[in-house]
TIVO-636221 format. One record per residue (C-alpha): residue in three letters; x, y, z; residue number from 0. Coordinates in steps of 0.2 Angstrom, whole numbers, always signed. Example, Ala and Ser with C-alpha at 12.3 -4.5 7.8 and 13.67 -1.06 7.14 Angstrom:
REM TIVO-636221
ALA_+62_-22_+39_0
SER_+68_-5_+36_1
***
This chain:
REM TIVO-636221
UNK_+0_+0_+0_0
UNK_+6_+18_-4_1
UNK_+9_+29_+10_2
UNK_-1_+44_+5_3
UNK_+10_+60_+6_4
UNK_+12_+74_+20_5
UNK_+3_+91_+15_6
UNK_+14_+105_+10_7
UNK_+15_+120_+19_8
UNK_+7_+136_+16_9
UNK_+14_+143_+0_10
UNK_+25_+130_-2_11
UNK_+25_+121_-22_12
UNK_+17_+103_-22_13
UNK_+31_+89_-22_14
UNK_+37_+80_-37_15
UNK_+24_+69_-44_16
UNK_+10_+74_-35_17
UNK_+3_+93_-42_18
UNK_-13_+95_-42_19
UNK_-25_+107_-50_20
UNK_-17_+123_-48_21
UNK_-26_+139_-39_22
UNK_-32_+150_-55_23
UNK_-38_+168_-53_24
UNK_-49_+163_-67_25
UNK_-60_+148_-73_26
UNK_-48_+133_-79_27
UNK_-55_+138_-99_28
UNK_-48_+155_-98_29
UNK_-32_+151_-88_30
UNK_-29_+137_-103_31
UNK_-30_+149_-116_32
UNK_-20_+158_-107_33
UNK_-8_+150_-106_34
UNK_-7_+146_-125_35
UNK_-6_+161_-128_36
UNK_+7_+165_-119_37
UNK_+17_+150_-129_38
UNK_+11_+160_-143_39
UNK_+21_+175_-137_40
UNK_+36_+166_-132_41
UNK_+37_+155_-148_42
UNK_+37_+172_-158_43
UNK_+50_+180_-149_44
UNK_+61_+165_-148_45
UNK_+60_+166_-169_46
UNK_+66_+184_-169_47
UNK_+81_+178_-157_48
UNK_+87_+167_-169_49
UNK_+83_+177_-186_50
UNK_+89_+193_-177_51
UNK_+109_+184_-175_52
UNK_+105_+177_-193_53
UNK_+104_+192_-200_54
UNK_+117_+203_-189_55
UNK_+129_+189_-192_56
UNK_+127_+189_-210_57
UNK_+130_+209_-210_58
UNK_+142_+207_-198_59
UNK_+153_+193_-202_60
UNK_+145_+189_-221_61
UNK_+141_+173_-229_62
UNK_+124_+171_-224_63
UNK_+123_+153_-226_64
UNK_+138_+146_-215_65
UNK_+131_+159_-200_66
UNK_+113_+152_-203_67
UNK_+119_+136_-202_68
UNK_+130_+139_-186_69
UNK_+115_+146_-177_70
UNK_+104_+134_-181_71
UNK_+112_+120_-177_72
UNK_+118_+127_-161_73
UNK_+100_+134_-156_74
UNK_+92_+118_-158_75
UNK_+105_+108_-149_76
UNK_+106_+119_-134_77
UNK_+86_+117_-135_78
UNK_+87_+98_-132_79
UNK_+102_+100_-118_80
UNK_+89_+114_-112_81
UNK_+74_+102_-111_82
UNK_+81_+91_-101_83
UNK_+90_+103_-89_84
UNK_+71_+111_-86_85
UNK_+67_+93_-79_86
UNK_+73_+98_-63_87
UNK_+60_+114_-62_88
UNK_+46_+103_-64_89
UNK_+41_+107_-46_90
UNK_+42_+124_-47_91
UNK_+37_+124_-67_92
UNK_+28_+146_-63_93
UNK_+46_+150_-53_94
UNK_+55_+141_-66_95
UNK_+46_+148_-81_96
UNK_+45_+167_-75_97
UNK_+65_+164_-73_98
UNK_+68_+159_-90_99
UNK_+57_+170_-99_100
UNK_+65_+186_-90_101
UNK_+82_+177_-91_102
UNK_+78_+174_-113_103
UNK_+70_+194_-112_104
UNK_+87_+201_-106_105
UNK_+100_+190_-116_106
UNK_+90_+190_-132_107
UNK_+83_+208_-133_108
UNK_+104_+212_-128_109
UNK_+109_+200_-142_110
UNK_+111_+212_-157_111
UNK_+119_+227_-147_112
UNK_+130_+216_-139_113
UNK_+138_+208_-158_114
UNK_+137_+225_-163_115
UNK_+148_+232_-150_116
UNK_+161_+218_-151_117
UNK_+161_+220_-169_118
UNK_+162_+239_-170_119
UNK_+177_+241_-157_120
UNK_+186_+222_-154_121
UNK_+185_+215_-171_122
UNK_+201_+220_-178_123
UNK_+212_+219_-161_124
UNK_+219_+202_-166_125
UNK_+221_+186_-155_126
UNK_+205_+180_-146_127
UNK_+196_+196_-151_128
UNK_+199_+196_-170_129
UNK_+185_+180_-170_130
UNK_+177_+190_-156_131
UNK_+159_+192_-165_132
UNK_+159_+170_-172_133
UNK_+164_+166_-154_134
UNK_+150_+179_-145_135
UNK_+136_+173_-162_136
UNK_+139_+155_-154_137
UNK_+138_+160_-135_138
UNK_+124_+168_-138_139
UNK_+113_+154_-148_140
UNK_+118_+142_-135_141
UNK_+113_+152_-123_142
UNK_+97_+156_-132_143
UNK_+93_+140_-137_144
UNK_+96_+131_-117_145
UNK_+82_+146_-111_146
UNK_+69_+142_-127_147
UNK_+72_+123_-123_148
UNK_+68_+125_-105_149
UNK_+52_+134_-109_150
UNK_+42_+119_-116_151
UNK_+43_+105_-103_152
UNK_+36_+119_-89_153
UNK_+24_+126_-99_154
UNK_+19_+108_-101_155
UNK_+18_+106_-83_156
UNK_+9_+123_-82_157
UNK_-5_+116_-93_158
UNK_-8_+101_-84_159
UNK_-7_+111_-69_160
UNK_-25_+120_-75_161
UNK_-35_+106_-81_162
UNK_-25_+84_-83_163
UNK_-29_+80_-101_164
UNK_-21_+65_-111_165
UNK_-1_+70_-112_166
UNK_-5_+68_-131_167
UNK_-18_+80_-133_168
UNK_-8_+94_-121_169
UNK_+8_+91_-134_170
UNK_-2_+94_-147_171
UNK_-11_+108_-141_172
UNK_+6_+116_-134_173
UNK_+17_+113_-151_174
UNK_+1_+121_-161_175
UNK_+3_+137_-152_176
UNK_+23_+136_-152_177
UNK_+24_+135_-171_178
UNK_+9_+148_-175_179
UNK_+18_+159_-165_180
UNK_+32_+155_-173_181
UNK_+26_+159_-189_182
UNK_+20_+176_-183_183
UNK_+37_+178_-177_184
UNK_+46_+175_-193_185
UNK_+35_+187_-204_186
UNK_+35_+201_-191_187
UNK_+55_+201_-192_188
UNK_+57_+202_-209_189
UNK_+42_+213_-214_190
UNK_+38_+225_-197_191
UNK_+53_+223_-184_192
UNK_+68_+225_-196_193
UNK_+61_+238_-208_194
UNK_+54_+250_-196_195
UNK_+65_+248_-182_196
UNK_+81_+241_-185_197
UNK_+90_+227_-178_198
UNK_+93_+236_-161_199
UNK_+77_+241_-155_200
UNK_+70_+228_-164_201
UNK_+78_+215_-154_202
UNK_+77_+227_-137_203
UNK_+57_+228_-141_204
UNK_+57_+211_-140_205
UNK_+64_+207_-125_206
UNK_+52_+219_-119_207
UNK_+38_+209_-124_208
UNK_+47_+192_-119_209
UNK_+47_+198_-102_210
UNK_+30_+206_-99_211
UNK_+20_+190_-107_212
UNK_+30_+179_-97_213
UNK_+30_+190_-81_214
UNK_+11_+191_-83_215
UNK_+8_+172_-85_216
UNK_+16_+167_-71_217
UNK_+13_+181_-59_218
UNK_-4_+184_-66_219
UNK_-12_+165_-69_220
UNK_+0_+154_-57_221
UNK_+5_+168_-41_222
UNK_-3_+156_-30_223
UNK_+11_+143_-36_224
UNK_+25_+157_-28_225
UNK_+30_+159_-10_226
UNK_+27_+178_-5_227
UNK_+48_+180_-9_228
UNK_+48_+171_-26_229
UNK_+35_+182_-32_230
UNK_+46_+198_-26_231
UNK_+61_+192_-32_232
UNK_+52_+188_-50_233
UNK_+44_+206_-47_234
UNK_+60_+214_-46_235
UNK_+68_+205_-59_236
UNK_+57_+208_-71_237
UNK_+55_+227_-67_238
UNK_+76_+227_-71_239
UNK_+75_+216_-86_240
UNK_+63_+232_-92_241
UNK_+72_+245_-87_242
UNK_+89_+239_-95_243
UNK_+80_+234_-111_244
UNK_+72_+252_-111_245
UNK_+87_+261_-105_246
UNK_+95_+252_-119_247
UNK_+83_+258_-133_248
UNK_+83_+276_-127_249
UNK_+104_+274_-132_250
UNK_+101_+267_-146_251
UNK_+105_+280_-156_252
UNK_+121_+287_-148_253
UNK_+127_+270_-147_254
UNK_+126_+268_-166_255
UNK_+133_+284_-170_256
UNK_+147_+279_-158_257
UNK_+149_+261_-165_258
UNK_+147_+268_-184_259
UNK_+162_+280_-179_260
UNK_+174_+268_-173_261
UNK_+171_+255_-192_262
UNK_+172_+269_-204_263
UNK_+181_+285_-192_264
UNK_+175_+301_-186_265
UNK_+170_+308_-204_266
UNK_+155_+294_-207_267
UNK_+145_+310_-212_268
UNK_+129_+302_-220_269
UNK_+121_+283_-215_270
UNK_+103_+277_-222_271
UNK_+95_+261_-221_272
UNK_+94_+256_-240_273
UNK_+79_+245_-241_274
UNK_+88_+231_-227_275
UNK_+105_+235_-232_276
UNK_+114_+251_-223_277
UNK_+123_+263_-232_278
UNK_+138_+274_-228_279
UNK_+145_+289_-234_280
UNK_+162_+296_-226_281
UNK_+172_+310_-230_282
UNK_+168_+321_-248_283
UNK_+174_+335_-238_284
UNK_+190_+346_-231_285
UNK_+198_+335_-243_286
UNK_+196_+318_-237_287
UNK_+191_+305_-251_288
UNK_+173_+301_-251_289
UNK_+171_+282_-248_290
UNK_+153_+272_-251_291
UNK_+149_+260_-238_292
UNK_+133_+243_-240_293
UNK_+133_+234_-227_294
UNK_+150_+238_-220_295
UNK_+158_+232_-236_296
UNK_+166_+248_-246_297
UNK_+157_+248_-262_298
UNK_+170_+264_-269_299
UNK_+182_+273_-263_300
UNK_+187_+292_-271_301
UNK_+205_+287_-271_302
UNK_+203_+274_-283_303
UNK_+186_+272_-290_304
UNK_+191_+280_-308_305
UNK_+203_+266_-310_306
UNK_+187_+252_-305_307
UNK_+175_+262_-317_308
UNK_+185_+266_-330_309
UNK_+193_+248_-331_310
UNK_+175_+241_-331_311
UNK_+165_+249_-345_312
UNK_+178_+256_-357_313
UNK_+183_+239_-363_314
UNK_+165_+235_-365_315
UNK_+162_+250_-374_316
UNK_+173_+246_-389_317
UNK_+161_+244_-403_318
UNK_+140_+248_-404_319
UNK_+135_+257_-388_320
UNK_+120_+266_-392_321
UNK_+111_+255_-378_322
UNK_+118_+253_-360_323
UNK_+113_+241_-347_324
UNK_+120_+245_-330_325
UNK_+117_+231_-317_326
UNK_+120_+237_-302_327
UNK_+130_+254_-300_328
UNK_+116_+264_-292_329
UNK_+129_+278_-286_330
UNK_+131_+283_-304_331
UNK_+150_+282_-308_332
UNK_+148_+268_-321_333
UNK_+134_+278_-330_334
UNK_+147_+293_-327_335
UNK_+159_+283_-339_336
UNK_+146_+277_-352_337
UNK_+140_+295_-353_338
UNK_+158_+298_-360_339
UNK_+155_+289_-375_340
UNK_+148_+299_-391_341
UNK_+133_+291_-398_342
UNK_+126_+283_-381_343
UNK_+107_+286_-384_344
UNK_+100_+278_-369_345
UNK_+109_+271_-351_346
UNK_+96_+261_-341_347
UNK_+101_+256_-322_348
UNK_+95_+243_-313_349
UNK_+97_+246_-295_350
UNK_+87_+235_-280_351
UNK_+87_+249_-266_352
UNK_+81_+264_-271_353
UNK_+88_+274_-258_354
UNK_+105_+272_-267_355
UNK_+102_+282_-281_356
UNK_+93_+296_-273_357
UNK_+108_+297_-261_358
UNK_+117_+296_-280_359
UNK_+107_+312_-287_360
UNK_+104_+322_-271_361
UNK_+122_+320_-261_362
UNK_+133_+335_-266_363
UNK_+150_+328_-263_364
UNK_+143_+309_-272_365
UNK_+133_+319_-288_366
UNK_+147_+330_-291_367
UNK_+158_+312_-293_368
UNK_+146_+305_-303_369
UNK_+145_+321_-313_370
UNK_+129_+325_-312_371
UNK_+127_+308_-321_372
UNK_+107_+304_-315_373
UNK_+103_+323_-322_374
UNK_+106_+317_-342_375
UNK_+89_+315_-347_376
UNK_+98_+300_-358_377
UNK_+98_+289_-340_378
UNK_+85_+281_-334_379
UNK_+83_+271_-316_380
UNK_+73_+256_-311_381
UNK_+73_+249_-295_382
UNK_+72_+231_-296_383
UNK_+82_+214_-293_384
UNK_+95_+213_-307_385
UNK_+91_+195_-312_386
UNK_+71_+199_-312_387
UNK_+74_+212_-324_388
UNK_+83_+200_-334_389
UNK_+71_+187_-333_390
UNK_+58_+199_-340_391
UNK_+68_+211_-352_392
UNK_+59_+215_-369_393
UNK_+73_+226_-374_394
UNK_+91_+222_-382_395
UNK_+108_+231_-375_396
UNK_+123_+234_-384_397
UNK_+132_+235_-368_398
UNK_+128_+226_-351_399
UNK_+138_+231_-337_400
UNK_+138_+219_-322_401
UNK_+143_+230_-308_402
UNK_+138_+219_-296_403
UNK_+143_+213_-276_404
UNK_+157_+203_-276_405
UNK_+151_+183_-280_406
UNK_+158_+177_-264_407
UNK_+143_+187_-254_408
UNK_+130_+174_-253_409
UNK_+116_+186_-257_410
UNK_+125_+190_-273_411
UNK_+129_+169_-282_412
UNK_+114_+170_-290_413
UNK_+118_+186_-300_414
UNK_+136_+176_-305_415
UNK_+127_+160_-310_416
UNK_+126_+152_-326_417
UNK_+106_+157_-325_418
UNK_+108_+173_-324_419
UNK_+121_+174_-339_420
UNK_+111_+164_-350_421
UNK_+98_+178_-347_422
UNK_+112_+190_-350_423
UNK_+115_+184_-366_424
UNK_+98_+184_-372_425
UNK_+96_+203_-370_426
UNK_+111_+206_-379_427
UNK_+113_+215_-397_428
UNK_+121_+206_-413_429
UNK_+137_+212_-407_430
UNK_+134_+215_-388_431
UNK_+145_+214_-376_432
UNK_+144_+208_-357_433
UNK_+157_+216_-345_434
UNK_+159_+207_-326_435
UNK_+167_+214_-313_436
UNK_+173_+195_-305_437
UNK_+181_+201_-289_438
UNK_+199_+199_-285_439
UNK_+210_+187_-296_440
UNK_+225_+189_-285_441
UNK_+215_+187_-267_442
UNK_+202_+175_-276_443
UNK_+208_+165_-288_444
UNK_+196_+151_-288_445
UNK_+180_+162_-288_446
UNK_+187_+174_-303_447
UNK_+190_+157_-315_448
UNK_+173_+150_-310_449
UNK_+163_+164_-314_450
UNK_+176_+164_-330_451
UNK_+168_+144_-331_452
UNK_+150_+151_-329_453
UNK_+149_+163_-342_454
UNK_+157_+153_-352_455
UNK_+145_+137_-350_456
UNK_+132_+149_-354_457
UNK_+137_+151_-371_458
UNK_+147_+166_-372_459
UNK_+166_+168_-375_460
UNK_+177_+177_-364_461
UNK_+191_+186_-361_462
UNK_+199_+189_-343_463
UNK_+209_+206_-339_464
UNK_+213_+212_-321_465
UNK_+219_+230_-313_466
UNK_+227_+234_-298_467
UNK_+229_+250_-288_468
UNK_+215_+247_-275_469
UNK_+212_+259_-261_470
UNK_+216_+246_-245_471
UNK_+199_+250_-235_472
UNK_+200_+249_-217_473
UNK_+216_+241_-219_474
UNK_+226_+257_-216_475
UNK_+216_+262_-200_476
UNK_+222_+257_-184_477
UNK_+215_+240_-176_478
UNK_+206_+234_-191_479
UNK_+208_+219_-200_480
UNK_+210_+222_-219_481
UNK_+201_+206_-223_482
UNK_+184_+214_-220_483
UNK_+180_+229_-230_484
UNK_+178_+225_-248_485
UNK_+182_+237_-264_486
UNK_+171_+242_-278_487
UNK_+159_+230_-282_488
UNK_+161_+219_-265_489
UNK_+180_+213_-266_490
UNK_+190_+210_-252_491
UNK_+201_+225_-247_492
UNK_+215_+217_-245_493
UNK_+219_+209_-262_494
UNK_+226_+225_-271_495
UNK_+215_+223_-291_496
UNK_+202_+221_-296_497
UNK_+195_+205_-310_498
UNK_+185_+208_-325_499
UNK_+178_+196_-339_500
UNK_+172_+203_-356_501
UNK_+160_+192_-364_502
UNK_+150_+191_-379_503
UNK_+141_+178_-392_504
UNK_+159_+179_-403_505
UNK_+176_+181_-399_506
UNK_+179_+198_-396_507
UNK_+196_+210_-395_508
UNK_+201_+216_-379_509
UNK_+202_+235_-384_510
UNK_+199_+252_-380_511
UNK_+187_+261_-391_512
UNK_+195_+275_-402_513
UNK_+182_+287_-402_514
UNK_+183_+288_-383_515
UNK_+189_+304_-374_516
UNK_+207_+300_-365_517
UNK_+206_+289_-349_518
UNK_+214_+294_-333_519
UNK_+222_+277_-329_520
UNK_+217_+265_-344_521
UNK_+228_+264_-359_522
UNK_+228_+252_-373_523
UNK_+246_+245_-369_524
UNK_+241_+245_-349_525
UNK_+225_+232_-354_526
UNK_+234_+220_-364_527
UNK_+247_+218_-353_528
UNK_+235_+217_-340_529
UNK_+226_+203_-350_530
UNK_+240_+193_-353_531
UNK_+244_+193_-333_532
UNK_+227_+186_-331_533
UNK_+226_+175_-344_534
UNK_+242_+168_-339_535
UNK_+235_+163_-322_536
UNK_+220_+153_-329_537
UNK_+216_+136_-320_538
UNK_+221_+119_-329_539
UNK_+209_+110_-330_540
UNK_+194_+123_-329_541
UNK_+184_+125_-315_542
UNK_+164_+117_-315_543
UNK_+154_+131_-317_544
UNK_+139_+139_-302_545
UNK_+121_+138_-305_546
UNK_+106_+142_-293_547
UNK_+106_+124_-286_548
UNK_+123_+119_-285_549
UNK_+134_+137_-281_550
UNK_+153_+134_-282_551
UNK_+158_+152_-273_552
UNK_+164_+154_-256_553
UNK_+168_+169_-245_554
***
């Protein structure tokens, strides 16, 4: 015979095993859905965690796939080891619960500030530091992921604690709140958070709500479960869980100013949000060369851009010209070159954030380098995707001008896949050429002769040239890696040239047109011998070439 147990105290939580219905402020129907919701909350919050160090990482680091990947994998094994840690709070499942969620709140609304920070003033110191922000993205989805495991066993326990129901039944009722939440969670970043408030307060907000929903479900629905201190010491907590979260968004600002100063220096003069990119202009004045920032990869820099711009279209330009297709090159310099050329009837530039061009048109010290070029009544500007405008072209080009992110930015494979050149090809003149920028040959050699390999599987030959002279980026600041910034177009600031591929349907000649006013760093004996360096660098045998479902670049 089982000996029945002794009562609890008053106030104390029922022993293991034997919890019975819990003492609700409300009937058990109410408190259950409750309850549910509550899951709902939490589930949606959890998401934006995990695609708020997706995204930050990707900005922050680059190559979005491998950081997905590592915070994925990481979250949802910390969420199993979390699971079966929370098996030890079963007893005290509200106490438990209320000291997850405002644990999840503090951690994962800090989240984003905190890899900004490291990143902004410890990435370049060297040592430990210089992987500072991969080993703080892997602390943090650990961490994140133990506190989102713990939650489902104790709100499991909390649901039984309202109204015993078949362990089936309460899973599924549980996991059906979880994963619309969840859903809820992963439109809102995207498509409300990220847009309107950035990935700072975005992620502070919701901590914010992390820690009220949770705070209110247990000391709310389940304040009978608490002794008198538990209850004061989940009260306090919560209250500065709150406060740091709010004292943290009301900083936000300052603390991006100060965090933007220490990646590009003290004369970061103009930053926007460009669609989700961010985009950075420094210097253009008392002299200082105006650089071009997406992303925290330097797009241009004044110190060296004419040599990128006038190596990438005056090659291409060597024959018809009358219609020019700029993909890419939404601050106006490649148009600026283009523009050059007698007989160029119309320039048409496709560009995906639209910001970028009327930061183009309307910046002094950025118009005046573009000369002017988006006031020519001969250019005209779509914003769109490059390879949906492709896909959908009606018109033919002479010219088409990739000046595109480098191809070892994940977001950017598909624009160097064989896909995209084959619709490249299709909008192309008798007699059209295609001109790529390719990114480095000397830092990346691989990626420069696959996307060689790609262009040419799509049915156009080629003919490689390179360049060199490239401003260094960051690489001649103080505490900054050079690794990180990128040149023109995306490449890495630390390789020194830049690659480039001319293509077309027939073999072409490598030359500078004639009728083109005199370059300021291009001559005709500078690109041959430019184009026999590259050519003697090519891979033996050639490379396979990318496509959408098997890409072959790496960052």
């Amino acid at each position: 015979m089982i000996e029945p147990h002794a009562p609890a105290p008053p106030g104390a939580p029922p022993p293991w095993g034997v919890q019975g219905q819990a003492r609700l402020p409300v009937r058990p129907g109410v408190g259950r859905f409750l309850v549910l919701a509550g899951v709902f909350v939490c589930a949606a919050c959890g998401l934006v965690y995990e695609l708020e160090l997706v995204a930050l990482a990707s900005y922050l680091i680059g190559d979005s796939v491998t950081q997905a990947s590592v915070v994925l994998s990481v979250m949802v094994f910390a969420m199993g080891v979390g699971s079966l840690a929370a098996k030890r709070l079963r007893p005290r499942a509200a106490a438990g619960f209320g000291a997850v969620e405002a644990a999840l709140a503090l951690v994962g609304g800090c989240s984003a500030m905190a890899l900004y920070a490291v990143f902004a003033w410890t990435g370049g110191w060297g040592g430990l530091w210089a992987d500072g922000p991969r080993c703080l993205l892997v602390v943090f989805s650990l961490t994140i992921g133990l506190l989102i495991g713990a939650e489902v066993p104790l709100l499991m326990e909390l649901i039984q604690r309202i109204r015993r129901q078949d362990p089936g039944g309460a899973v599924a009722d549980l996991f059906a709140a979880d994963y619309v939440g969840a859903l809820f969670g992963g439109l809102a970043f995207p498509f409300l958070l990220l847009p309107q408030l950035g990935q700072l307060t975005g992620a502070l907000l919701t901590g914010a709500v992390n820690a009220i929903a949770g705070g209110a479900l247990v000391l709310g629905l389940f304040r009978n479960d608490l002794t008198r201190r538990a209850r004061w010491i989940l009260i306090v907590a919560n209250v500065v869980v709150l406060g740091l979260l709010a004292s943290a968004a009301m900083l936000v600002g300052d603390f991006e100013r100060a965090a933007r100063n220490a990646l590009y220096g003290a004369d970061a003069r103009v930053a926007l949000r460009a669609g989700v990119q961010e985009a950075v202009l420094t210097g253009g004045t008392h002299g200082r060369p105006l650089r071009f920032f997406l992303d925290g990869r330097l797009r241009f820099s004044g110190r060296d851009e004419r040599r990128y711009h006038e190596a990438l279209v005056h090659p291409a330009m060597n024959g018809p010209h009358a219609r020019v297709l700029i993909l890419g090159g939404g601050d106006g310099l490649a148009a600026r070159e283009v523009l050059r050329h007698p007989g160029v009837r119309r320039v048409d530039i496709v560009e995906p954030d639209a910001d970028v061009v009327r930061l183009a048109r309307h910046d002094p010290a950025l118009s005046a380098l573009n000369h002017h070029a988006y006031d020519d009544p001969r250019v005209h500007e779509v914003t769109a995707d490059a390879f949906s405008r492709l896909r959908h072209a009606r018109s033919t080009y002479d010219v088409v001008i990739s000046d595109l992110p480098d191809p070892c930015v994940t977001a950017a494979t598909k624009l160097y896949s064989q896909e995209f050149y084959g619709l490249a090809r299709r909008v192309l003149a008798p007699g059209g050429r295609l001109v790529v920028h390719a990114g480095p040959l000397a830092g990346r050699h691989r990626a420069f002769w696959t996307v060689d390999a790609t262009i040419r599987a799509a049915g156009l030959f080629t003919r490689p040239y390179r360049v060199g002279g490239r401003d260094s980026g960051f690489a001649d600041r103080p505490g900054r890696r050079a690794g990180r910034v990128t040149g023109p177009g995306g490449a890495a600031g630390s390789a020194g040239d830049w690659g480039f591929l001319l293509a077309s349907r027939a073999p072409a000649p490598l030359r500078l047109d004639s009728s083109c006013p005199r370059l300021r760093t291009l001559t005709q004996a500078a690109l041959a011998a430019d184009a026999r360096a590259a050519s003697r660098s090519r891979l033996h045998p050639p490379l396979p070439p990318s496509t959408l479902v098997h890409p072959r670049y790496t960052d």
